[in-house]
N, CA and C atoms of all chains as a GROMACS GRO file, in nm:
protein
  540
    1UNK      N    1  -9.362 -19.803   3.867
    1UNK     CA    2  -9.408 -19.842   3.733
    1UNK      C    3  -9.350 -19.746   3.628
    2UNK      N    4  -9.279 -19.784   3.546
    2UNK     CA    5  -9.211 -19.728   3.442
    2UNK      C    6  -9.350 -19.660   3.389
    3UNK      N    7  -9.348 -19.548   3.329
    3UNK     CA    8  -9.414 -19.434   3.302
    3UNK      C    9  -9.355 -19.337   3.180
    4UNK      N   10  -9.454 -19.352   3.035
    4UNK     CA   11  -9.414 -19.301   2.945
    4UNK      C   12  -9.490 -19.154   2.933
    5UNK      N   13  -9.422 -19.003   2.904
    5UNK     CA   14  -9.516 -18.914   2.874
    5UNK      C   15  -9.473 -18.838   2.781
    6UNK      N   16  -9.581 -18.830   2.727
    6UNK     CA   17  -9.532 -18.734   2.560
    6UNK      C   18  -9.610 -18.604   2.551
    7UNK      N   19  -9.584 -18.520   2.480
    7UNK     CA   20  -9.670 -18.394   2.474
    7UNK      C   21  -9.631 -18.304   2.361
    8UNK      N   22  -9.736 -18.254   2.324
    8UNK     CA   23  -9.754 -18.211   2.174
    8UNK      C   24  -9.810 -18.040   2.247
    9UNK      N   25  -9.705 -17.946   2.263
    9UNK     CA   26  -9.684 -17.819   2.299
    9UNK      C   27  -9.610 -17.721   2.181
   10UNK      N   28  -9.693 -17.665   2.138
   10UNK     CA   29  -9.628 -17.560   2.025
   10UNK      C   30  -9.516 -17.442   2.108
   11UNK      N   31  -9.637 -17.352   2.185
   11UNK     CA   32  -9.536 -17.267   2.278
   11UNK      C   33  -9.432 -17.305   2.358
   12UNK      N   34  -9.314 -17.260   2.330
   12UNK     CA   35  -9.159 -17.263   2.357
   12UNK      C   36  -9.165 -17.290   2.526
   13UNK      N   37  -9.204 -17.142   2.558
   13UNK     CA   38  -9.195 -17.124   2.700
   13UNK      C   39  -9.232 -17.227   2.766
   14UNK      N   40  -9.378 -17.296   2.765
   14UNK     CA   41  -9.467 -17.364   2.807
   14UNK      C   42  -9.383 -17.511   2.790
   15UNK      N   43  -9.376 -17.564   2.711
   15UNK     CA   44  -9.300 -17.656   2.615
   15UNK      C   45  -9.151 -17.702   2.762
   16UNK      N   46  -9.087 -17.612   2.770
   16UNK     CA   47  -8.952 -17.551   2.852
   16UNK      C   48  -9.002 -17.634   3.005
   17UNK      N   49  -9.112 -17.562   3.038
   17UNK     CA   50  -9.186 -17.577   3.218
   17UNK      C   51  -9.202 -17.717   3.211
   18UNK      N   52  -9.274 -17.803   3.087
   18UNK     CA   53  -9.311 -17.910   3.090
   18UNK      C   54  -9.220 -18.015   3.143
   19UNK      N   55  -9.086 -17.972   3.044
   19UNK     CA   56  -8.990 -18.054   3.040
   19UNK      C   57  -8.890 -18.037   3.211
   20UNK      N   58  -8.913 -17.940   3.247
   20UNK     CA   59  -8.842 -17.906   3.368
   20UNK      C   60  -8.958 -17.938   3.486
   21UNK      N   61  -9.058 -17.996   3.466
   21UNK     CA   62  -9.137 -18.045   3.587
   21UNK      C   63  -9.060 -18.247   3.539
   22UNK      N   64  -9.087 -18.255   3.418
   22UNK     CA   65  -9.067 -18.376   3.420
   22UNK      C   66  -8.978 -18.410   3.476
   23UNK      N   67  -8.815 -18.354   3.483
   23UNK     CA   68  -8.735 -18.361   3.516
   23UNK      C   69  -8.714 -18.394   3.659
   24UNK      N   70  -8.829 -18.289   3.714
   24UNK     CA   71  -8.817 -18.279   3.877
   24UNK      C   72  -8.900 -18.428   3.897
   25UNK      N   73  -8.957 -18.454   3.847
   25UNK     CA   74  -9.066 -18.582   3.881
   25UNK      C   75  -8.918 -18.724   3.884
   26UNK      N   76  -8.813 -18.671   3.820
   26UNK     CA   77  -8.694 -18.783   3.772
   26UNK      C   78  -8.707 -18.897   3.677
   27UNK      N   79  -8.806 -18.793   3.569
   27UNK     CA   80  -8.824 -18.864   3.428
   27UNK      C   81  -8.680 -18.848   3.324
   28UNK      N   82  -8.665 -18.921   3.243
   28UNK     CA   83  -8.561 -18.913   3.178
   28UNK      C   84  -8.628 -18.868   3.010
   29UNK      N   85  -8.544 -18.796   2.937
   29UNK     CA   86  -8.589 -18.737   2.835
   29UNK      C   87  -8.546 -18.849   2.722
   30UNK      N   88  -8.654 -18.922   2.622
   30UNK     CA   89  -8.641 -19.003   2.561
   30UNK      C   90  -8.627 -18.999   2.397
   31UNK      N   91  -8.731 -18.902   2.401
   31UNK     CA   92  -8.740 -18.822   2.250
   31UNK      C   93  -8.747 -18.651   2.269
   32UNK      N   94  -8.755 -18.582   2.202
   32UNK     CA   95  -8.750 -18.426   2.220
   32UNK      C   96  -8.909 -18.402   2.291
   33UNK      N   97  -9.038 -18.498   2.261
   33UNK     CA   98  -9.136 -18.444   2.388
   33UNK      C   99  -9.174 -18.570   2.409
   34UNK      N  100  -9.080 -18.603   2.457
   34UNK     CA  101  -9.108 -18.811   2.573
   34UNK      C  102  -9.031 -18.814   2.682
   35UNK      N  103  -9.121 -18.845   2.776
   35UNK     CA  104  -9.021 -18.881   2.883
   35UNK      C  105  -9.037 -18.983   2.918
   36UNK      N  106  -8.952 -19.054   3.027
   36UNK     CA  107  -8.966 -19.165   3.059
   36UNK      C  108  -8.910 -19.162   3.201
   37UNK      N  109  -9.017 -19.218   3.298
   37UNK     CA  110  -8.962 -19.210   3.395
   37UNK      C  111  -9.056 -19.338   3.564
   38UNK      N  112  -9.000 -19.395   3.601
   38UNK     CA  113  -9.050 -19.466   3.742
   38UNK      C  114  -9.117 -19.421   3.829
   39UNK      N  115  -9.231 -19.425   3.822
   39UNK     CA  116  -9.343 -19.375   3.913
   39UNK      C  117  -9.486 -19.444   3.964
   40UNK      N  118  -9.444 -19.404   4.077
   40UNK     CA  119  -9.534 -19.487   4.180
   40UNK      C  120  -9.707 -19.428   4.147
   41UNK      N  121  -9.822 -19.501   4.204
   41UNK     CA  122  -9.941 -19.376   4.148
   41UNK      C  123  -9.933 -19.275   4.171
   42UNK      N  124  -9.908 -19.296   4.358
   42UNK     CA  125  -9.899 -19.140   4.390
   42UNK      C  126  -9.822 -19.003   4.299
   43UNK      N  127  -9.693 -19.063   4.266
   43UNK     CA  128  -9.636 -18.957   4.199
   43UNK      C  129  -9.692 -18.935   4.047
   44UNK      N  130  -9.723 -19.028   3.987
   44UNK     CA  131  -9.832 -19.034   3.856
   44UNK      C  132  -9.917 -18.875   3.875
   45UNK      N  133 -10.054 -18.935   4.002
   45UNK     CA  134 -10.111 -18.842   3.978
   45UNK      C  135 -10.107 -18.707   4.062
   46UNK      N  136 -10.011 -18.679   4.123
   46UNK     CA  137  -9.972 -18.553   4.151
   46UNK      C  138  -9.885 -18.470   4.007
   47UNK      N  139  -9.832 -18.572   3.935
   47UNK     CA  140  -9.779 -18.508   3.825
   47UNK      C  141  -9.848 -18.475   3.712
   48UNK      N  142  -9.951 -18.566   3.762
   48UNK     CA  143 -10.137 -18.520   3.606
   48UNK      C  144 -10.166 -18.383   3.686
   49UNK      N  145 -10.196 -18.378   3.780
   49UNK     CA  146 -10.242 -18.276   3.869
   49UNK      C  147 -10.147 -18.154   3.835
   50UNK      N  148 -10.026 -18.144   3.828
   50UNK     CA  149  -9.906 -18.028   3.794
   50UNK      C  150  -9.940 -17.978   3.651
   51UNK      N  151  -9.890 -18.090   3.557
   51UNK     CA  152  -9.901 -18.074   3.387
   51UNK      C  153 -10.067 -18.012   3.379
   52UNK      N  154 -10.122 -18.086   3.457
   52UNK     CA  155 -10.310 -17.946   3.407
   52UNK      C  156 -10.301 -17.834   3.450
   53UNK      N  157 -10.256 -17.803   3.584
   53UNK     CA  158 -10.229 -17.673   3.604
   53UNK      C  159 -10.138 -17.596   3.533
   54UNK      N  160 -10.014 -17.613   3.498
   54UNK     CA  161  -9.962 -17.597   3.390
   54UNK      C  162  -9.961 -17.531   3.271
   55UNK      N  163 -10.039 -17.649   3.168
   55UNK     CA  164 -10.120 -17.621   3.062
   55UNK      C  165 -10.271 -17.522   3.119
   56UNK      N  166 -10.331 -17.530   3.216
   56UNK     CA  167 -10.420 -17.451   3.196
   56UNK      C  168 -10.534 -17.461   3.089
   57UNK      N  169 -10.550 -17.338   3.037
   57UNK     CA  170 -10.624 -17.323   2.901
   57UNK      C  171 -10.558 -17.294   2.790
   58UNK      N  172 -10.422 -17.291   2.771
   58UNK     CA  173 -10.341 -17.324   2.657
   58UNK      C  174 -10.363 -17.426   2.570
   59UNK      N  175 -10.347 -17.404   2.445
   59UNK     CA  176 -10.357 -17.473   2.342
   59UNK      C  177 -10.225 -17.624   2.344
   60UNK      N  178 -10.236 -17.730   2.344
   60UNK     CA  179 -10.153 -17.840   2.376
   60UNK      C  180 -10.216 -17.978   2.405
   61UNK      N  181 -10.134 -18.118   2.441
   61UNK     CA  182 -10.209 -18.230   2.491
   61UNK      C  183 -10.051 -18.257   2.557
   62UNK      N  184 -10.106 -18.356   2.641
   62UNK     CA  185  -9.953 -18.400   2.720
   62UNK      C  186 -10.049 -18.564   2.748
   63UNK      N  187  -9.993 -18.662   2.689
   63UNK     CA  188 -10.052 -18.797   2.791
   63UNK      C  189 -10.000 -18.867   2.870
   64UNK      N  190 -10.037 -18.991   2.905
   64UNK     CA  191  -9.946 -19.018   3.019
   64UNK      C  192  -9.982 -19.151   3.057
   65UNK      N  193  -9.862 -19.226   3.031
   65UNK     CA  194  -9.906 -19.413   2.997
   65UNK      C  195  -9.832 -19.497   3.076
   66UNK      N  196  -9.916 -19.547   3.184
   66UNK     CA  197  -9.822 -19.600   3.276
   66UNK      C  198  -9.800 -19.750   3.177
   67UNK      N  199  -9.642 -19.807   3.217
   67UNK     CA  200  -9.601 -19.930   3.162
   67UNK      C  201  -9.596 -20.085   3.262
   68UNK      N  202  -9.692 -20.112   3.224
   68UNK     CA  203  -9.644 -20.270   3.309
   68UNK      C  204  -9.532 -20.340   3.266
   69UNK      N  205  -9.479 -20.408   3.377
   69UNK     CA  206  -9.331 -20.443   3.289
   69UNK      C  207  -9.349 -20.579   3.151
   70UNK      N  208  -9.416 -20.617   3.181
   70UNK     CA  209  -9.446 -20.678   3.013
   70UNK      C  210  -9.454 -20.589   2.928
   71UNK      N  211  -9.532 -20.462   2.941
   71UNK     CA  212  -9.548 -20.400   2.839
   71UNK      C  213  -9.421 -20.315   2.817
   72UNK      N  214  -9.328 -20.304   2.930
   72UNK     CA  215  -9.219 -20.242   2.910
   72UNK      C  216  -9.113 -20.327   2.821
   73UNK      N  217  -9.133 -20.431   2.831
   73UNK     CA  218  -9.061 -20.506   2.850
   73UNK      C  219  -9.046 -20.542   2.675
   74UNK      N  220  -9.180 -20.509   2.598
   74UNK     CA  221  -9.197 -20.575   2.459
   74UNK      C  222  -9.211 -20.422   2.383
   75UNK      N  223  -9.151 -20.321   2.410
   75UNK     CA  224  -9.074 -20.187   2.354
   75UNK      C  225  -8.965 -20.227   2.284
   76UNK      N  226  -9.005 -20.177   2.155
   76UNK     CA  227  -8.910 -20.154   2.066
   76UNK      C  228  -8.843 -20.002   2.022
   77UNK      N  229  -8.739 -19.995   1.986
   77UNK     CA  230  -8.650 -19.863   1.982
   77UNK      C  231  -8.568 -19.867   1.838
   78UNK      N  232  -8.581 -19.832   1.748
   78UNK     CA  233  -8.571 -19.812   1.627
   78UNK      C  234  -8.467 -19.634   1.623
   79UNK      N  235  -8.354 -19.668   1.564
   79UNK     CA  236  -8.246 -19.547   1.515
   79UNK      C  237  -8.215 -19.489   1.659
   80UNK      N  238  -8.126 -19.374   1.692
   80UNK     CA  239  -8.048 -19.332   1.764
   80UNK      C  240  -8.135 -19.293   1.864
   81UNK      N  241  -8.050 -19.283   1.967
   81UNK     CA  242  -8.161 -19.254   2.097
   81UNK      C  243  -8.149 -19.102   2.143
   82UNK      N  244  -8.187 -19.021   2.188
   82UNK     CA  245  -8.196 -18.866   2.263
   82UNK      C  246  -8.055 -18.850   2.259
   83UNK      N  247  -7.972 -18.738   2.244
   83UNK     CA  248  -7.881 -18.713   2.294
   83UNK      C  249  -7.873 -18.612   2.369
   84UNK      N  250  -7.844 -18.607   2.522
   84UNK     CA  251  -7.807 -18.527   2.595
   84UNK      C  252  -7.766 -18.369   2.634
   85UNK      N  253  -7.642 -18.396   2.500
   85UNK     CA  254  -7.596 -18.270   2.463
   85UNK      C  255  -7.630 -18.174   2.369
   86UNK      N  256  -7.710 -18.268   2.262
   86UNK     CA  257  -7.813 -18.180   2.174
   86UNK      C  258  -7.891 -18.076   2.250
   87UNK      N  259  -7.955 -18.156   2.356
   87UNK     CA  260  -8.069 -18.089   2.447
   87UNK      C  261  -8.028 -17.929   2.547
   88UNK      N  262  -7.874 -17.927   2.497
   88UNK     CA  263  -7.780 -17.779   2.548
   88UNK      C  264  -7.822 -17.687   2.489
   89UNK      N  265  -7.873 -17.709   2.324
   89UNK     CA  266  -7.865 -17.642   2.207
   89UNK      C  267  -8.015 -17.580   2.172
   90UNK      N  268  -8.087 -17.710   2.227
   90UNK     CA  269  -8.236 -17.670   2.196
   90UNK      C  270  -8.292 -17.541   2.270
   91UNK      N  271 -10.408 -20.565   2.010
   91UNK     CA  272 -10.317 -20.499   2.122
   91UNK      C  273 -10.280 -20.315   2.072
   92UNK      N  274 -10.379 -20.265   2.166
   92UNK     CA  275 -10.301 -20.136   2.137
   92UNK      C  276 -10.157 -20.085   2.142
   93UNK      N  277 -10.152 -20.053   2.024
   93UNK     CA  278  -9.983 -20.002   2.063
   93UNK      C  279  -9.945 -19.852   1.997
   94UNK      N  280  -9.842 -19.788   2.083
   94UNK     CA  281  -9.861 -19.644   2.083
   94UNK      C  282  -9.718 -19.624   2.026
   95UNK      N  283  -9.684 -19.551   1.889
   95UNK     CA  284  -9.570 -19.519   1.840
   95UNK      C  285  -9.520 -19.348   1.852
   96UNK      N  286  -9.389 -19.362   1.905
   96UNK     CA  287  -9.378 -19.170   1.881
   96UNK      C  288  -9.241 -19.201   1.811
   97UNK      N  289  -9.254 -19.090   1.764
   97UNK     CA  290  -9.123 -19.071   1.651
   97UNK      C  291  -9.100 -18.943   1.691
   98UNK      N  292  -8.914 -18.930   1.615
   98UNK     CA  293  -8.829 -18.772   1.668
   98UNK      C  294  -8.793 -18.777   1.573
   99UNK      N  295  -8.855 -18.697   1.431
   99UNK     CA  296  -8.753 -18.699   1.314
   99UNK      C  297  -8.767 -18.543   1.287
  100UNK      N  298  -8.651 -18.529   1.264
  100UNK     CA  299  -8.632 -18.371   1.185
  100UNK      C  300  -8.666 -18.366   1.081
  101UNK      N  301  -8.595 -18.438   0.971
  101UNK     CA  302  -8.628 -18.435   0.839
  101UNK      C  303  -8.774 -18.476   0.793
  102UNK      N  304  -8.813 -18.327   0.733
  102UNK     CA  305  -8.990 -18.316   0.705
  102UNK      C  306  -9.056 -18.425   0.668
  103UNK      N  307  -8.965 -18.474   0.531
  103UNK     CA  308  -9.000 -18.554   0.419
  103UNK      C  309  -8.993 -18.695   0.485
  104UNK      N  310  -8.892 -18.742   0.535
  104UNK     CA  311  -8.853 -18.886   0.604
  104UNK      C  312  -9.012 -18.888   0.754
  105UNK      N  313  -9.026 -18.757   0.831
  105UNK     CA  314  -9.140 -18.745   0.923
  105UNK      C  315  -9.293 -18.773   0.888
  106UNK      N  316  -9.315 -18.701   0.729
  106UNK     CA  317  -9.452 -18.729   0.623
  106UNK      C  318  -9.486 -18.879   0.584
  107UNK      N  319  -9.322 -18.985   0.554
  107UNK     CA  320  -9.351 -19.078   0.524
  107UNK      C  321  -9.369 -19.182   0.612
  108UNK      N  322  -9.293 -19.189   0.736
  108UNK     CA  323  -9.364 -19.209   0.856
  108UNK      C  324  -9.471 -19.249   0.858
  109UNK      N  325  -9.546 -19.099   0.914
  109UNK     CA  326  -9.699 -19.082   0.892
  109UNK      C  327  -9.769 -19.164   0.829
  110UNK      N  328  -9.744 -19.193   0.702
  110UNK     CA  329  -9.796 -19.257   0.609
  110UNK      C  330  -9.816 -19.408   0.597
  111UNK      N  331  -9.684 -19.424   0.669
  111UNK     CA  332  -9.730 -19.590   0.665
  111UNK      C  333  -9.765 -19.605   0.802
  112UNK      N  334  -9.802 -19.526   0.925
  112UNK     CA  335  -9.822 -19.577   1.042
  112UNK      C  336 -10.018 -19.508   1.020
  113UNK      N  337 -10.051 -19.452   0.913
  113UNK     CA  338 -10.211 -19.404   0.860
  113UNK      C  339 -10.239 -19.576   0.762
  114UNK      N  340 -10.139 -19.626   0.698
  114UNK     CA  341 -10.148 -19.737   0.612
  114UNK      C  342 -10.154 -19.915   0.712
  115UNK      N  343 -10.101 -19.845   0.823
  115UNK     CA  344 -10.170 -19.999   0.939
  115UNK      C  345 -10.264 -19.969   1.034
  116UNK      N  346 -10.286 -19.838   0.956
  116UNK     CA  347 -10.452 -19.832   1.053
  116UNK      C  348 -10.468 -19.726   1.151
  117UNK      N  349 -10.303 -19.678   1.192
  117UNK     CA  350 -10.277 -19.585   1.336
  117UNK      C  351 -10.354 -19.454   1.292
  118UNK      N  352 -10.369 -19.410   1.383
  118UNK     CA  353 -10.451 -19.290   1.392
  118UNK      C  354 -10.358 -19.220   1.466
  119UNK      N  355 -10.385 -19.058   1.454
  119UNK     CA  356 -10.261 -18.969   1.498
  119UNK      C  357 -10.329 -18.881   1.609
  120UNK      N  358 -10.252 -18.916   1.736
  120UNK     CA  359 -10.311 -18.855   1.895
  120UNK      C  360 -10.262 -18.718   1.894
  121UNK      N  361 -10.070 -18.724   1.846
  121UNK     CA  362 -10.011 -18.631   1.902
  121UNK      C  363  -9.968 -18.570   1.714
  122UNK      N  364  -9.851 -18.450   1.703
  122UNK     CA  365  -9.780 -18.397   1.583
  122UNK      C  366  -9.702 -18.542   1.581
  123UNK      N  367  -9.640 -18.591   1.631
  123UNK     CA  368  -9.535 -18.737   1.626
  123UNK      C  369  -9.561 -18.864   1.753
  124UNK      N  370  -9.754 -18.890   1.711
  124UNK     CA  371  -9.720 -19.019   1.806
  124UNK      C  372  -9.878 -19.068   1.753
  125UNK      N  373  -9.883 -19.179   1.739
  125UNK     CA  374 -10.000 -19.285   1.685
  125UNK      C  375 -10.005 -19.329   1.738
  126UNK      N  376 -10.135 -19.406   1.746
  126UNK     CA  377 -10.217 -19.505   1.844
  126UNK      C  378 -10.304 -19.615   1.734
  127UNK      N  379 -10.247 -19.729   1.751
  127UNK     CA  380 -10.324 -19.834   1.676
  127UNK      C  381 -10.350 -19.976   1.733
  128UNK      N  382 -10.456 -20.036   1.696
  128UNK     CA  383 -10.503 -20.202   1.745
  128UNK      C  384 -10.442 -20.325   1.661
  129UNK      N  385 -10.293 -20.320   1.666
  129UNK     CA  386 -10.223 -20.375   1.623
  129UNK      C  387 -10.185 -20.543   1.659
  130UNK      N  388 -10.206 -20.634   1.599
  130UNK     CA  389 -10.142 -20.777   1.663
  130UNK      C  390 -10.027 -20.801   1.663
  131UNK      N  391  -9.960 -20.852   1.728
  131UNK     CA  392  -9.799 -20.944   1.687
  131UNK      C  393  -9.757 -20.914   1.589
  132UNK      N  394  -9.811 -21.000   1.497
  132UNK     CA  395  -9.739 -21.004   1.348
  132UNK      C  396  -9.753 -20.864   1.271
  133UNK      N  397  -9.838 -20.762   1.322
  133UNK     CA  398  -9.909 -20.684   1.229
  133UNK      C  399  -9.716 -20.558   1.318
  134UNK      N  400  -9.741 -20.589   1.425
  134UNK     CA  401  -9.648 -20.510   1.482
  134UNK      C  402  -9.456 -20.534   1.432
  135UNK      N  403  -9.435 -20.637   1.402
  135UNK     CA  404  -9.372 -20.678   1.366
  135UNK      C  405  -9.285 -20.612   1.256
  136UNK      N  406  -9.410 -20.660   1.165
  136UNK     CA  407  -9.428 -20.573   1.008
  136UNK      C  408  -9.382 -20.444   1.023
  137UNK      N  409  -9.414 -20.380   1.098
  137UNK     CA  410  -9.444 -20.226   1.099
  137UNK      C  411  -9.290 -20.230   1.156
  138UNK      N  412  -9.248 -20.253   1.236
  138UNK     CA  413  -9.136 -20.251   1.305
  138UNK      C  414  -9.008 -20.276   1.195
  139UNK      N  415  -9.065 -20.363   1.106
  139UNK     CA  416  -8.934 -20.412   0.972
  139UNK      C  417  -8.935 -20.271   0.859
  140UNK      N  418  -9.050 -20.176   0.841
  140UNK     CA  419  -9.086 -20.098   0.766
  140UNK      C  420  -9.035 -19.994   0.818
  141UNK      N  421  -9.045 -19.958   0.933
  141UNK     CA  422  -9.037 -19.887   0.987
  141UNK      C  423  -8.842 -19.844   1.052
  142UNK      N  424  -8.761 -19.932   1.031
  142UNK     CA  425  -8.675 -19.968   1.021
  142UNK      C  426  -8.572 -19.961   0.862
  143UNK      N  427  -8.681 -20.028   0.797
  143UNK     CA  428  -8.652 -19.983   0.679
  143UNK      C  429  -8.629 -19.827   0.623
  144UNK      N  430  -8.743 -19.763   0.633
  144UNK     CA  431  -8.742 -19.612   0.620
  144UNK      C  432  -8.650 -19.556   0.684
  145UNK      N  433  -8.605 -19.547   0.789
  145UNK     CA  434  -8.499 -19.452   0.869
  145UNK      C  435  -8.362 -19.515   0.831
  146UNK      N  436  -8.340 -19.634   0.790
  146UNK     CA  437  -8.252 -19.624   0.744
  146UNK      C  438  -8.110 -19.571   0.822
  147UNK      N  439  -8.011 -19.514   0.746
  147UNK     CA  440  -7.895 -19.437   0.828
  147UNK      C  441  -7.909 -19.294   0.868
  148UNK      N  442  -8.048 -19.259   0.856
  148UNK     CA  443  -8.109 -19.146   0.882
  148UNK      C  444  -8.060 -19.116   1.038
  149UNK      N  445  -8.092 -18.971   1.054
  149UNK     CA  446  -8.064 -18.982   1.217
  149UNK      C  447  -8.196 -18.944   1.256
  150UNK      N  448  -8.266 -18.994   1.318
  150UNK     CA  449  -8.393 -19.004   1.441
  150UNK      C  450  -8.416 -19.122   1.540
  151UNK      N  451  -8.514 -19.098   1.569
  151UNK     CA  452  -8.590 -19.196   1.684
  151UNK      C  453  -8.706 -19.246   1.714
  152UNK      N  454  -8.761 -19.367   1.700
  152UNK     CA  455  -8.856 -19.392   1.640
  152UNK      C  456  -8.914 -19.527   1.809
  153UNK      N  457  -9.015 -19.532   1.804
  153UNK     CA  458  -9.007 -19.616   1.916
  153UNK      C  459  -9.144 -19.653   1.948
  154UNK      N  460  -9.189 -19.821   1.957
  154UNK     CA  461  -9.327 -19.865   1.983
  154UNK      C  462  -9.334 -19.901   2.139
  155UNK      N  463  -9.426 -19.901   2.138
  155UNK     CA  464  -9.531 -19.945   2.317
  155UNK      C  465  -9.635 -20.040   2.283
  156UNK      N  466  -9.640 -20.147   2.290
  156UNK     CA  467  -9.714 -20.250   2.278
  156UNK      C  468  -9.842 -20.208   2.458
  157UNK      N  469  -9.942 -20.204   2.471
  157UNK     CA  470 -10.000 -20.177   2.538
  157UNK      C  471 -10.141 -20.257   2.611
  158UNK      N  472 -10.104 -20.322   2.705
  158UNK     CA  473 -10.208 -20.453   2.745
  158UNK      C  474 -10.350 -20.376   2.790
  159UNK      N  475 -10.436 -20.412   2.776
  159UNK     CA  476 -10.583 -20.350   2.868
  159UNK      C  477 -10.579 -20.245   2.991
  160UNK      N  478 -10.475 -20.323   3.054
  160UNK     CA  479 -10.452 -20.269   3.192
  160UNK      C  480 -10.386 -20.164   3.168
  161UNK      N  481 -10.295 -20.129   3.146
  161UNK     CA  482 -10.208 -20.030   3.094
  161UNK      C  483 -10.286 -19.925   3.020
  162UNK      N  484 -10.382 -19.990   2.929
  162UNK     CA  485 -10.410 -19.836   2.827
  162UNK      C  486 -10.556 -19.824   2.879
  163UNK      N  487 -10.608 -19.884   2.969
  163UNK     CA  488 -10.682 -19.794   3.115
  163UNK      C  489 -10.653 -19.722   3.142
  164UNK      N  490 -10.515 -19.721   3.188
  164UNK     CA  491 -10.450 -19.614   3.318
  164UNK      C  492 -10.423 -19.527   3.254
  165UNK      N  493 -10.425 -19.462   3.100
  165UNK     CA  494 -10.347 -19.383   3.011
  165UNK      C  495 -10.423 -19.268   3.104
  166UNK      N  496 -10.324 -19.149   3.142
  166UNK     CA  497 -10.432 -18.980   3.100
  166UNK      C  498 -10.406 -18.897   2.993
  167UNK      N  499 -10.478 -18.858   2.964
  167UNK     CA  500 -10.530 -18.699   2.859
  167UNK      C  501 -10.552 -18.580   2.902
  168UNK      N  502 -10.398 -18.507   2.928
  168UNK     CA  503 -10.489 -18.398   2.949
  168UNK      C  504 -10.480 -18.295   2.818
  169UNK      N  505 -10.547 -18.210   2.880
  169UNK     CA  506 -10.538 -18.117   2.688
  169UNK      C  507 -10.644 -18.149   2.597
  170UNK      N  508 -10.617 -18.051   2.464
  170UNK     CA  509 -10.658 -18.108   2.401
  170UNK      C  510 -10.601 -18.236   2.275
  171UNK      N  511 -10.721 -18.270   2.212
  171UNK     CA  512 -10.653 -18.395   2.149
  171UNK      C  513 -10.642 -18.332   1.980
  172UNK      N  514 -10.525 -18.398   1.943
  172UNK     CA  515 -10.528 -18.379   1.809
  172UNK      C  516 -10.636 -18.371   1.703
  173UNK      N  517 -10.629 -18.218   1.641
  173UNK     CA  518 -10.703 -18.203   1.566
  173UNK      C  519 -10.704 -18.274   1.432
  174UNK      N  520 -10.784 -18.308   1.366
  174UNK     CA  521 -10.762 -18.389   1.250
  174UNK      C  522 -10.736 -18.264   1.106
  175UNK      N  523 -10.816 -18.142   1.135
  175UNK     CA  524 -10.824 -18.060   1.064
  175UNK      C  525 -10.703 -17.993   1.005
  176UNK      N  526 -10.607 -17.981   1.171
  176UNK     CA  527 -10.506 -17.889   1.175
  176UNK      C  528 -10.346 -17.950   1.073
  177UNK      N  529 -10.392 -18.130   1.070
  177UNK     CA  530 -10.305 -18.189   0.962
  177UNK      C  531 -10.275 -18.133   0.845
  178UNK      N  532 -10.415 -18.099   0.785
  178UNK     CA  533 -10.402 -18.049   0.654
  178UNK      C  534 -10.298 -17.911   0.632
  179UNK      N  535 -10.284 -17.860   0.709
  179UNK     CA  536 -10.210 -17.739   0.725
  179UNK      C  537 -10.072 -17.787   0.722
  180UNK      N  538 -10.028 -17.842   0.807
  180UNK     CA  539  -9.908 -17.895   0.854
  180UNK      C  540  -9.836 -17.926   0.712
   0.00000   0.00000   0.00000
């Protein structure tokens, strides 16, 4: 199930881990804190389970919206999409 | 139909006005760049032509989730949730 997650992380460091678990989960980076990525429940909620440990008691939110494919399906995408190589720089 | 918008804009001013018209169809603000509103078809639509409008040849990324029952069940939260307070600052 296509799987959208966004997160609103001030701290850098923290911010960094998020994006490098998502990665490992084989989410794809959609916006600078969106990912997007195919996941079964199991991997869903072992990855809610990671991002809380994670975050901890740090100040932040991270959510996490699984997509049915209708609902994937009726996504709209408005102006340029992530670029890759930006993400060298950040 | 709930539907969940996140935006990637750099530019402050083009990011404020955003805001503004996604506070002007009702959305309420979860994340720093992502709304949540009980939007219909046509109402989504709209927003989508406006929203389009504004960015313009701008460079960002702007992007809706139309969201069925089932789907925005399954949403998680972890963290905390956007403060309403902490806007005013911003």
């Amino acid at each position: 199930m296509e799987t959208l997650i966004i997160y609103d992380i001030t701290d850098d460091n923290l911010r960094n881990k998020i994006a490098t678990i998502l990665k490992d989960f084989g989410c794809m980076r959609i916006q600078k804190s969106a990912f997007l990525g195919d996941l079964n429940t199991n991997l869903r909620d072992k990855l809610k389970i990671k991002l809380e440990k994670i975050l901890g008691d740090e100040f932040g939110n991270i959510q996490i919206y699984p997509l049915c494919s209708k609902c994937f399906g009726l996504r709209k995408n408005i102006g340029e999409n992530y670029n890759v190589e930006e993400e060298m720089i950040l």
